[in-house]
BAFI-245556 format. One record per residue (C-alpha): x, y negated, z. Coordinates in steps of 0.1 Angstrom, whole numbers, plus 5000, padded with zeros to 4 digits. Each point is the difference from the previous one (the first is absolute). Example, Ala and Ser with C-alpha at 12.3 -4.5 7.8 and 13.67 -1.06 7.14 Angstrom:
BAFI-245556
512350455078/501449664993/
end
This chain:
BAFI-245556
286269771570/502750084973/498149854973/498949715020/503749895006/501150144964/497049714987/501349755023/503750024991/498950024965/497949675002/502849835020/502850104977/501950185030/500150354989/503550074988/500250405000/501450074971/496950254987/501650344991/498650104967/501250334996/498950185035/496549784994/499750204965/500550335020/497649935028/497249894975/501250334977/499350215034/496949815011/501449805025/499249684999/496949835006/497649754981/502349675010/503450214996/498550114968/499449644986/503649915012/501450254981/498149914968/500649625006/503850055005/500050224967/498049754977/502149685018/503250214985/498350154972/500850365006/496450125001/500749944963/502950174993/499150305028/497950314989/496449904986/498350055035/501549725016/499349724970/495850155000/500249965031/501649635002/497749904971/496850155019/501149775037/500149724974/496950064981/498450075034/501549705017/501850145026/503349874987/500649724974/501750034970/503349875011/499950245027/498549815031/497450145019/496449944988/497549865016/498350335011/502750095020/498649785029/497250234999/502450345016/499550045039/502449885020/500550345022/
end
């Protein structure tokens, strides 16, 4: 249901949280988020090009969503990522 209404507000242009960066990196760090949290990390840090500038995990890992399509270079969401369950 969450990522349902996260893809919706994303298409619409409604979703206005600002995303919280910092406690994101911790819940990924701790294993805490899952596939679509994941990608939403990773797009908000190539969209503000910290996975660059962060330790070397983070810009692998960016360059491997890209390279694997699930994000775009510019940091929005790939065309695979309509391919996560919805649950």
């Amino acid at each position: 249901m969450e990522h349902s209404l996260f893809r919706i507000q994303l298409i619409m242009g409604t979703y206005s949280h600002k995303y919280d960066v910092t406690n994101r990196i911790i819940d990924y760090e701790m294993g805490h988020l899952d596939d679509m949290g994941t990608l939403r990390l990773f797009s908000e840090l190539v969209k503000t090009g910290m996975a660059w500038t962060l330790q070397g995990h983070y810009g692998r890992t960016a360059q491997a969503l890209i390279n694997d399509g699930w994000l775009e270079a510019d940091g929005n969401f790939g065309i695979k990522v309509d391919t996560l369950p919805l649950n």
